[in-house]
Structures are given as structure tokens and as C-alpha cells.
VOVO-849282 format. One record per residue (C-alpha): residue in one letter; x, y, z. Coordinates in steps of 0.1 Angstrom, whole numbers, plus 5000, padded with zeros to 4 digits. Example, Ala and Ser with C-alpha at 12.3 -4.5 7.8 and 13.67 -1.06 7.14 Angstrom:
% residues 2
A512349555078
S513749895071
This chain:
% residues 241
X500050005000
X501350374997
X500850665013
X500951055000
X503451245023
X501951515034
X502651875014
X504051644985
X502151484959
X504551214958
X503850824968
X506150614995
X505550305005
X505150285049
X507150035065
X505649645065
X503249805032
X500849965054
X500750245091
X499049985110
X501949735105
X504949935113
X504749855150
X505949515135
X508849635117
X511449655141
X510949345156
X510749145123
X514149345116
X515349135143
X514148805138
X515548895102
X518448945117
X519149265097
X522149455124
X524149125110
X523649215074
X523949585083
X527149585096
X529249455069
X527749785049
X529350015077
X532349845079
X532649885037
X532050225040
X535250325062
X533550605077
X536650795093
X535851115125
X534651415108
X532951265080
X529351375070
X527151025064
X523651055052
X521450725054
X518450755023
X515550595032
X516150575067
X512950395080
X512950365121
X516250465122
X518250105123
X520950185100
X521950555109
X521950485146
X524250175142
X526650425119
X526450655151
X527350365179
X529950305157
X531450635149
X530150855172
X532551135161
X530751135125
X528151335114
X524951145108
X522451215087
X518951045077
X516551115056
X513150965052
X509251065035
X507050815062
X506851055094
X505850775117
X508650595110
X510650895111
X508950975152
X510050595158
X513550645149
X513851065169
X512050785200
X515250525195
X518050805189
X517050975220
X516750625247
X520150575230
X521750895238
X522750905200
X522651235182
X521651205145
X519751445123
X516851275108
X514851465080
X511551445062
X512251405026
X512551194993
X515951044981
X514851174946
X514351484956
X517651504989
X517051835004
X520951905008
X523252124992
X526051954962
X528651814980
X527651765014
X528551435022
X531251215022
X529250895025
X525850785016
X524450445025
X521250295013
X520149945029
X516849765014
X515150065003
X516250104961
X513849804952
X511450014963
X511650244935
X510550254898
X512750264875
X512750614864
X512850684909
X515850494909
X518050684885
X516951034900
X517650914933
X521650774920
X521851154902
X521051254936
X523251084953
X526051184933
X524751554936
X524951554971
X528651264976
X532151524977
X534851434952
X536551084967
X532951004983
X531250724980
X528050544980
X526850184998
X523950044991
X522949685003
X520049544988
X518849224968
X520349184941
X523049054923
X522848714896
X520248474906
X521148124920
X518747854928
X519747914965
X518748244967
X515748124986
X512448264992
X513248624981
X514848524950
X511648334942
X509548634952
X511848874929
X510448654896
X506748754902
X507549134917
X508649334888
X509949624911
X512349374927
X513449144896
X514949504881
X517549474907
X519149164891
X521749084871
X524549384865
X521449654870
X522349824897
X526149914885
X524749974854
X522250234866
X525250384891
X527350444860
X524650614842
X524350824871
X527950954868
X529250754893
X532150584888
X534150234898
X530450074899
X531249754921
X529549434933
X531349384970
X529949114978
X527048924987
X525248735013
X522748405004
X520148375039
X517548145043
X514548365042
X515948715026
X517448545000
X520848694983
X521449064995
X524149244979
X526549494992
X527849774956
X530050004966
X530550344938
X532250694940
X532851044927
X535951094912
X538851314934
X538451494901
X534851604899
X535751834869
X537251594849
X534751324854
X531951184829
X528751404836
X525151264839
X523951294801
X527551434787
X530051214767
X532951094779
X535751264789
X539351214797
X539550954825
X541451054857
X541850834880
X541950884917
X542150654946
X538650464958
X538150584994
């Protein structure tokens, strides 16, 4: 089911698919086990102190708080269109004595100035999007990442195995979700104008299925880099944070 955010005409779709489910979310996370798969992501990032990390599609709040136990002398930033889910994550960050900024907003639409971040991470939120949502939000994202920064984005993906379990059977009858197979995603993150496109690595669980960690970046060089929509131009290459 979606919802209208209020004051925007766009759609997002509430936690668990409807409001009265989202009580259920957290816990299901941790039956899921999600802090195991979430970690890895953090870890890939290399988030050093001083860094400005901004979580898209934040939900409750999981992901960005875990970046902040982690690195408390980071700068963490979520952002996130479902306001209950948004007052459920303020409710964790404050029992947990862990600043973060959380923000009402669309990652198609990031409501931050070019080059504002150093890191963004994105964890099960992309196959969410249509197609023509999930290139604006990679243009986006690469709006918004400095030179040398870099996006993480875990999500299911990847090539299909007949292991891939319950979610990989799922993705053949859910068109949203079958578009994140195969080389997709780094296909859509070059078009973007991001660069080094990567498949990290991957994880096959029972229920979830195979989730996939990418990893891309800006160049050090943002001038001399290939443009959204622009040819190519001379390559420089600088060194993958």
C-alpha cells in the first residue's frame, strides 16, 4: 500500500506496506536478523571522524543509529518521506543517547546542498523504487557525495542462483524487485555518473534470499569526470576511498 506524504504529491511506501503494520517492523528486523547484514555495509563504508554520512530511506532509524554507535565522532544524517517511522527512529535515537539528524524527505528529491557528504548508505530501500525513481535518486546521490565519496547500498540483488531462497523466488513474480538483478544496479550507478560501479559482495540467507552489498564513487576529480547525460571525457583516476 502507499501513502501521499503530506505537502507532496509524491507516493512512498510505509514500512511492512501499510501504518498499522509498522509496530511490527522492528521486531521482524530482528528476527531477520538485519544488524548482522547491516554491519558488513558500515564496515565497507570506512567512515573515518569528521565525516558527513547521510542514510536514504532511513525507515525507524536502524541503520543511521548503528553508523552513530559505531562512529560516534561522525556526522549522521537520515533522511526519510513516512513521518511515523521517522517519530519511531527521533523515540530510538533519544533512549540511545545518540545524536543523529533525521529529515522528512525523498531520496529523489535530497533536500541537501551539492557536496555535502562524504558517504551515503542505502540498505533495502532502492527495490522500492520505479525505474525512472531509481536513477533520479543515483543522480542524487552523486549530487549530494564530495569528490572521493562514495555510496553503499545493500539490497537484493546480484545474479540469481537456485539458493537464493524465498526472496529470490519472490523477485520472479515482483517486477519492482526482479529490476535489481543481474548487472542493474552498476549499470544504473554508472549512468548516474558514478564511477568504479562495484558488486562487494553478497550474502545468500535462508528467508531474505541473496542481499548484495555495491559499493561506487565520485571521482577526486569531479571536473574531469563523465557528467550525467554528457559524453565521455578524459579519465582520471583517483584512489577509491
Amino acid at each position: 500500500m502507499s501513502a501521499t506524504a503530506e505537502g507532496h504529491r509524491k507516493t512512498y511506501v510505509p514500512g511492512m506496506g501499510h501504518d498499522r503494520l509498522l509496530p511490527l517492523y522492528d521486531p521482524l528486523c530482528r528476527l531477520l536478523g538485519m544488524a548482522k547484514v547491516h554491519r558488513p555495509l558500515v564496515d565497507q563504508a570506512g567512515i573515518r571522524p569528521g565525516q558527513r554520512v547521510l542514510e536514504i530511506g532511513c525507515g525507524t532509524g536502524n541503520l543511521a543509529l548503528l553508523v552513530k554507535r559505531l562512529h560516534p565522532d561522525a556526522e549522521v544524517v537520515g533522511v526519510e518521506p513516512d513521518p511515523k517511522a521517522l517519530a519511531r527512529a527521533r523515540k530510538k535515537s533519544e533512549r540511545r543517547a545518540l545524536s543523529i539528524q533525521l529529515d522528512r524527505g525523498f531520496a529523489e528529491q535530497l533536500p541537501y546542498p551539492d557536496g555535502s557528504f562524504d558517504r551515503v548508505l542505502s540498505a533495502f530501500m532502492f527495490h522500492h523504487l520505479r525505474p525512472n525513481e531509481k536513477e533520479a535518486t543515483l543522480r542524487e546521490v552523486r549530487r549530494v557525495l564530495k569528490p572521493g565519496g562514495s555510496l553503499h547500498l545493500l539490497d537484493f540483488g546480484g545474479a540469481k542462483v537456485s539458493s537464493d531462497g524465498f526472496m529470490a523466488r519472490l523477485s520472479h513474480r515482483n517486477k519492482l524487485l526482479r529490476d535489481n538483478f543481474g548487472d542493474r544496479i552498476p549499470t544504473l550507478m554508472r549512468e548516474a555518473g558514478l564511477t568504479d560501479p562495484t558488486e562487494v559482495n553478497h550474502r545468500v540467507r535462508r528467508v531474505l534470499g541473496r542481499v548484495t552489498y555495491y559499493r561506487a564513487v565520485v571521482p577526486l576529480a569531479e571536473s574531469d569526470s563523465t557528467q550525467p547525460g554528457e559524453g565521455p571525457r578524459k579519465e582520471v583516476r583517483g584512489q577509491t576511498p
